[in-house]
N, C-alpha and C positions, 0 to 999 in steps of 0.2 A: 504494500500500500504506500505508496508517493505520500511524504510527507509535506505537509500544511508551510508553503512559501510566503514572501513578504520582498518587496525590493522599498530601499529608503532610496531617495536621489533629494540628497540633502550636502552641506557644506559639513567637511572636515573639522573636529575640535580638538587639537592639539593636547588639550590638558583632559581629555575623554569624559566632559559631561556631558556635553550637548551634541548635539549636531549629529551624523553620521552613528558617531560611537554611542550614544544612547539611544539613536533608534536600535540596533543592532542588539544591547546588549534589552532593550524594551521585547523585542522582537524574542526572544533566547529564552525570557522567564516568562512567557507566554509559548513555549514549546514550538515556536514557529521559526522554522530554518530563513535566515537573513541575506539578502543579497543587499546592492551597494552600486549607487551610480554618485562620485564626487562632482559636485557644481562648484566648489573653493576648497583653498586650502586654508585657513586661517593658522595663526601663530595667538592663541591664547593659553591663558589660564584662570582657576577662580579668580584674577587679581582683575583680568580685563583683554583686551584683543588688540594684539601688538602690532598686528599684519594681515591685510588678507591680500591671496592672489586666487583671480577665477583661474577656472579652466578653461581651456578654448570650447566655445558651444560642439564644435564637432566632436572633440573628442567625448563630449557627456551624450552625445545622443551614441556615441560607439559602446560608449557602457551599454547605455540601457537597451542596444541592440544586440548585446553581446548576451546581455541576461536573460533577455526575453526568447533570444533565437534556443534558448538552451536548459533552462530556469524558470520558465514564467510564472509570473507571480500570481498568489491567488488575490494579492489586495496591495498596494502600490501608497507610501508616506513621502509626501512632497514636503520640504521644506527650504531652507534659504536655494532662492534663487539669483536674488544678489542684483540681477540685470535683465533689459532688454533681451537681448541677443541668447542669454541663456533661456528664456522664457521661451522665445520664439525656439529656440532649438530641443527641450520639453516637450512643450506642447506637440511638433509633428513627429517625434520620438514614440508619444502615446496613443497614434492615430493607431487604432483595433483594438485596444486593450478592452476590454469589457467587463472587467471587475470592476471593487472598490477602488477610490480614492481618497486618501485622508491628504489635504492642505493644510498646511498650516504656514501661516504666510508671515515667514518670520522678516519683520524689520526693523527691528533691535536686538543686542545685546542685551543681557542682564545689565550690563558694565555700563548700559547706555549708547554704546558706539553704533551707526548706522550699519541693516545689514543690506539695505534693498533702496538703490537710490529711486529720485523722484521721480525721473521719468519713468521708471519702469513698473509704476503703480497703474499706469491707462492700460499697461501691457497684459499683467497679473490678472486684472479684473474681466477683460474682454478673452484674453487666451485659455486662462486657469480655474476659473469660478464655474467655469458650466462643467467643465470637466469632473469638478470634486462632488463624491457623495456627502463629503461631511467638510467644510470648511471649519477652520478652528479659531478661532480669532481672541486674542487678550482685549480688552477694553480699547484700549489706545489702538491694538491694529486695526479694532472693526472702525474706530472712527475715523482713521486715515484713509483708510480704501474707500467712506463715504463723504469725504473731506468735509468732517463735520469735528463737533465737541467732543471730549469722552462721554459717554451715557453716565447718570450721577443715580441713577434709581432705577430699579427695577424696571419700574414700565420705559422707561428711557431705552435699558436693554433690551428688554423684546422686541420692541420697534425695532430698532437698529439692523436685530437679527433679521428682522422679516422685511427690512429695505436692502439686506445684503442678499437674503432668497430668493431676491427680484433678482438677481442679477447673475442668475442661473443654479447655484449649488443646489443640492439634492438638500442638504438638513444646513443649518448652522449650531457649530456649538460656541456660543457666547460664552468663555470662561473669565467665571468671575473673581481670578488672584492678585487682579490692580482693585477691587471693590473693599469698600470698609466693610468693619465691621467682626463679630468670633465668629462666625461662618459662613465660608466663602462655598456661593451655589452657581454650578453652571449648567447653564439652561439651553437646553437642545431647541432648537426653534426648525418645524419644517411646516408646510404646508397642512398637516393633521391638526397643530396646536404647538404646544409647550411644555416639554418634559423639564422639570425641574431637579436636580441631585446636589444635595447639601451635606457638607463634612466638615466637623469644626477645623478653625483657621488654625495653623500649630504655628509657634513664634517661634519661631530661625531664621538665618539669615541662609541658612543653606539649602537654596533652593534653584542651583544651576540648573539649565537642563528639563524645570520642569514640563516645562510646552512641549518641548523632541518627545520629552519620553510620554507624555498623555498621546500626545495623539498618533506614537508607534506603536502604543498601546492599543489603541482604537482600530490600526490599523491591522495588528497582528489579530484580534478577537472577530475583524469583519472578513478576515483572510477564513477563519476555523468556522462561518457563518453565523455568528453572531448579531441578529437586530442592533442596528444603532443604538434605541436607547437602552436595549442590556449591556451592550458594550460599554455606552458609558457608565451605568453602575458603576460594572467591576472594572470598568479601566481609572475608576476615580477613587474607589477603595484603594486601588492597589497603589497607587500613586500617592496617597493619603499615607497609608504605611511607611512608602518609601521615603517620604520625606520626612518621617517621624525618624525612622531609622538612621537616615542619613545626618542626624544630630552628630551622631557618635564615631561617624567613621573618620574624621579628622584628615579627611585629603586636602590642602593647600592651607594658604592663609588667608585668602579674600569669601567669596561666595560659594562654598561649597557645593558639589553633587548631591544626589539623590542615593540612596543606596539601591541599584534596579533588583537586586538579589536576594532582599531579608526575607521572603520566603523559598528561597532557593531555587532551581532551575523548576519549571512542569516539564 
């Protein structure tokens, strides 16, 4: 029996919280075998992001021809694109794929540093958004991609999700980790209604990584056919754990990891 696939085509994280290496290792404690298409290399750590160099768009779409001709995935985690030209090289990359697609449109750093310049936000939205079964958006990214405010309230957030729905994705999940408050809820927003899932907020600062790895999580669970919103339960349980966990693991001196492993491999 062919075991349960996953491909990230995501940016490189040098100090292994985010990016590429937390999909992967997201992907591993969700028993789903990882493939790997790099869009950057970055030069970070929990301190911050020293360097980044894309890849040539060709070479990323040779990845993900490379995986797919050989690998194909049962469910597909997009994250930093970074640019234009990579987007546009994405995008005809994934013409036939017919699985899931989990977005997550990263353009920031924890650290703050830009991941995804301006111009390539018309790009993201018209190329990448109809394509995703689940976009994933922080607070701040859904209001950038609708060049708007951050949402400051609940009904604010709904909205937002269901003027980003318009704009093709299959669901939106609204995570709510930039929102006040002891517990942070993120709310699945698709054309049915409004799945709501709340777990109290844990006070750390080590929270590298979280976004890569919810929604490699999301992705490795819609790979095994898991419904969206069961996936998000447990892809927000488990993430909930991980970040409790990762108090204690004492990797760097700035913004620490998640621990993708405190309940061990599935």
């Amino acid at each position: 029996m062919r075991k349960t696939t996953a491909l990230t085509i995501a940016g490189s994280d040098s100090g292994g919280g985010a990016g590429i290496q937390a999909d992967l290792k997201s992907f591993a404690a969700f028993g789903v075998y990882g493939t790997s298409a790099i869009t950057a290399i970055t030069a970070q750590n929990t301190r911050g992001v020293f360097g980044v160099s894309p890849v040539p768009p060709g070479m990323i779409a040779a990845q993900i021809a490379a995986v797919r001709g050989d690998i194909p995935p049962d469910a597909i985690k997009i994250g930093m694109l970074g640019d234009a030209a990579t987007i546009e090289a994405v995008a005809g990359a994934l013409d036939g794929h017919a699985g899931p697609v989990v977005l997550d449109p990263v353009m920031v750093a924890k650290s703050g540093d830009a991941l995804l310049a301006d111009e390539a936000v018309a790009a993201l939205t018209a190329l990448m958004l109809p394509r995703a079964t689940i976009l994933t958006p922080n607070l701040p990214e859904a209001a950038r991609l609708l060049g708007t405010d951050m949402a400051r309230t609940p009904e604010e957030t709904v909205a937002q999700g269901r003027a980003l729905l318009d704009l093709g994705p299959g669901a939106v999940l609204m995570k709510g980790g930039h929102a006040a408050g002891p517990v942070c809820t993120d709310r699945l927003v698709t054309r049915d209604g409004v799945t709501e899932v709340s777990v109290p907020r844990i006070d750390t600062p080590h929270t590298h990584g979280t976004g890569c790895s919810l929604s490699a999580a999301l992705a490795a669970l819609l790979a095994r056919g898991e419904a969206p919103p069961e996936a998000l339960v447990c892809a927000q349980a488990w993430l909930c754990d991980a970040i409790r966990a990762g108090r204690s693991l004492g990797i760097g001196g700035g913004q620490g990891p998640v621990d993708h492993f405190h309940a061990g491999v599935a």
